[in-house]
PABA-713314 format. One record per residue (C-alpha): residue number from 1; x, y, z. Coordinates in nm, 2 decimals. Each point is the difference from the previous one (the first is absolute). Layout:
num | east | north | up
NUM | X | Y | Z
...
This chain:
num | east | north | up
1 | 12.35 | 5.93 | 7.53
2 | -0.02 | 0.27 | -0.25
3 | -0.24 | 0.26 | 0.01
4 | -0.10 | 0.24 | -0.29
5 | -0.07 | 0.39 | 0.06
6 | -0.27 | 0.07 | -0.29
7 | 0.15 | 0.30 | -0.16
8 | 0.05 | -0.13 | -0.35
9 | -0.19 | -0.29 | -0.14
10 | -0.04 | -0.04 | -0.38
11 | -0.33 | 0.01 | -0.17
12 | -0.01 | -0.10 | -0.41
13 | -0.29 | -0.01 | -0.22
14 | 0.00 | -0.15 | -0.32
15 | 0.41 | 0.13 | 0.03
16 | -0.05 | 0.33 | 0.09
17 | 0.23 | 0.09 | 0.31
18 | -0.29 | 0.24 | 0.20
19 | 0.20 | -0.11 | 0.33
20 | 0.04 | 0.38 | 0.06
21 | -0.32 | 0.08 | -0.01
22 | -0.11 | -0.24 | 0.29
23 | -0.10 | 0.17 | 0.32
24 | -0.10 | -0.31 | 0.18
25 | -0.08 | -0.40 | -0.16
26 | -0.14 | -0.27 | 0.17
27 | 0.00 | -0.35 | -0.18
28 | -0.27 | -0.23 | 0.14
29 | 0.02 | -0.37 | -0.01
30 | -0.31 | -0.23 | 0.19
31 | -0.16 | -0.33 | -0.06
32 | -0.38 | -0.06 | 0.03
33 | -0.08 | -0.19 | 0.33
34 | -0.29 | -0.26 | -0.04
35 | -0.15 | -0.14 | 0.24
36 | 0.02 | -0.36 | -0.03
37 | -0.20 | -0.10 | 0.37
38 | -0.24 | -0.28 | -0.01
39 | -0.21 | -0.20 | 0.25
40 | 0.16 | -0.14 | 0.25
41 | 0.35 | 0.31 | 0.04
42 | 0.00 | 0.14 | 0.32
43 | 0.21 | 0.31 | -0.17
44 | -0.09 | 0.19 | -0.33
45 | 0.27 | -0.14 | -0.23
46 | 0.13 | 0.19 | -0.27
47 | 0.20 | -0.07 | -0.36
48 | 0.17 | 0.22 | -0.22
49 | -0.15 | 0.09 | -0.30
50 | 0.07 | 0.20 | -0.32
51 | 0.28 | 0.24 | 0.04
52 | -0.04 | 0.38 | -0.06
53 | 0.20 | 0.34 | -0.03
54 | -0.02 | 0.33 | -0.10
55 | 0.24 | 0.28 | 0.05
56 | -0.10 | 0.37 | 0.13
57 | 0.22 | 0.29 | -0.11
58 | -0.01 | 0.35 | 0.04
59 | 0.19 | 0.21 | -0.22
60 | 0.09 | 0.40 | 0.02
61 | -0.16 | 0.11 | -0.35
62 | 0.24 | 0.05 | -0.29
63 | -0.16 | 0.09 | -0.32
64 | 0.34 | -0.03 | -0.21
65 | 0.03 | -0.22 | -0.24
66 | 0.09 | -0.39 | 0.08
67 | -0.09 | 0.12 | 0.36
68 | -0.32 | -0.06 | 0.23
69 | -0.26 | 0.17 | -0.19
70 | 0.14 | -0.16 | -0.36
71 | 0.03 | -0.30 | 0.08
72 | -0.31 | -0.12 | 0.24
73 | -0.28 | 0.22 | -0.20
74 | -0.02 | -0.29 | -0.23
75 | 0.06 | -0.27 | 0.20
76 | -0.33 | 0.03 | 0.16
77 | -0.19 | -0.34 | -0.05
78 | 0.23 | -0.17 | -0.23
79 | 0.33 | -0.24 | 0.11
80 | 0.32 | 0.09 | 0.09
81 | 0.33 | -0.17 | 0.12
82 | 0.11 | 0.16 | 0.38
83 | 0.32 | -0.07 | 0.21
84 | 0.09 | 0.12 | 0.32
85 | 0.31 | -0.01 | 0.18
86 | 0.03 | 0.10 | 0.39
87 | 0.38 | 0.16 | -0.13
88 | 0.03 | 0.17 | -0.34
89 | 0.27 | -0.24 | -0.06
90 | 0.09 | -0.34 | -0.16
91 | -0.23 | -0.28 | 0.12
92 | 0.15 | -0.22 | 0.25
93 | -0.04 | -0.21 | 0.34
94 | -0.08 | 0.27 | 0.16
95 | -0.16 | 0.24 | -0.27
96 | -0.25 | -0.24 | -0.14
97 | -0.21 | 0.09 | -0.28
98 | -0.36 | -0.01 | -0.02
99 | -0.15 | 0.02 | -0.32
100 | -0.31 | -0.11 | -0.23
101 | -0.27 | 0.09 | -0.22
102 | -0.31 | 0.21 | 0.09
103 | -0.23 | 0.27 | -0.03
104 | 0.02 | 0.38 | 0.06
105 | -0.38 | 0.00 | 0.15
106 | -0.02 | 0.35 | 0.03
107 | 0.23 | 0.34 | -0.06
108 | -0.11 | 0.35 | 0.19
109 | 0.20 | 0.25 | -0.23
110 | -0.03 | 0.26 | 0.29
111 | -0.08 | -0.02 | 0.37
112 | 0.14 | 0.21 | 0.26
113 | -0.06 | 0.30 | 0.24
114 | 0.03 | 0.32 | -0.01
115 | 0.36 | 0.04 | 0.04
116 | 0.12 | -0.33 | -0.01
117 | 0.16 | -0.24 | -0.25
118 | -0.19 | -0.12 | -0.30
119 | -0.04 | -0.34 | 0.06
120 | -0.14 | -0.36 | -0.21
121 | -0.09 | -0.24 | 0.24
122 | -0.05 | -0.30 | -0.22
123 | -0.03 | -0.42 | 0.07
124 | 0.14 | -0.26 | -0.27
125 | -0.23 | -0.34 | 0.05
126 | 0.16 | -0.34 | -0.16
127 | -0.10 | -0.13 | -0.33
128 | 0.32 | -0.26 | 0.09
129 | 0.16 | -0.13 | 0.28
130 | 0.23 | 0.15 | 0.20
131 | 0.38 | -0.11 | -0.02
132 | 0.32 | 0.03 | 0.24
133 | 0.29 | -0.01 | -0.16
134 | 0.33 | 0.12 | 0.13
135 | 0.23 | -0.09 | -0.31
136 | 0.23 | 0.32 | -0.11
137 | -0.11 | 0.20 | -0.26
């Protein structure tokens, strides 16, 4: 079984490469559970419902341009195509990539301590569904 350290996952918005700029990235993937118990179960039984994701990233701050700060400022409520790779490498069995459509639903310029990194801790909600794919590109 392979296992993957997460040092260098690949983060694209609208096809901007901010993959350096990542400190840490979480990419969330759940269905609803409704409960579906009537009279007569002995158990509560459940069914899967509508299926939901979002992805959380924080970035260190890079006001350059095509970086952080140019690229998500005007993102903020609007949609935006984002794939993520575990490897910054060519998609494959074991590099799938994620990818779909969704909205920036909010972008902190600045937030940090005193003395720390500049950080944007931002979260991506769908406005599509999610795909796996693990063609080459």
């Amino acid at each position: 079984m392979a296992t993957v350290v997460w040092k260098n996952a690949s983060f694209i918005v609208n096809a901007v490469d901010l993959s350096n700029d990542v400190q840490s990235l979480a990419l969330n993937y759940s269905a609803e559970s409704l409960d579906e118990t009537a009279m007569g179960d002995d158990t509560r039984i459940r069914k899967g419902g509508l299926l939901d994701w979002s992805v959380d990233i924080t970035f260190l701050q890079d006001f350059a341009a095509s970086q952080v700060d140019a690229t998500l400022f005007s993102l903020v409520g609007t949609t935006s195509c984002i794939q993520i790779k575990p490897v910054n490498a060519a998609a494959s069995a074991t590099n799938p990539r994620f990818g779909g459509v969704a909205v920036l639903e909010s972008y902190p310029p600045a937030s940090g301590a005193v003395g720390s990194m500049l950080t944007a801790a931002v979260r991506f909600v769908p406005a599509s569904d999610l795909s796996r794919n693990t063609a080459a590109t």
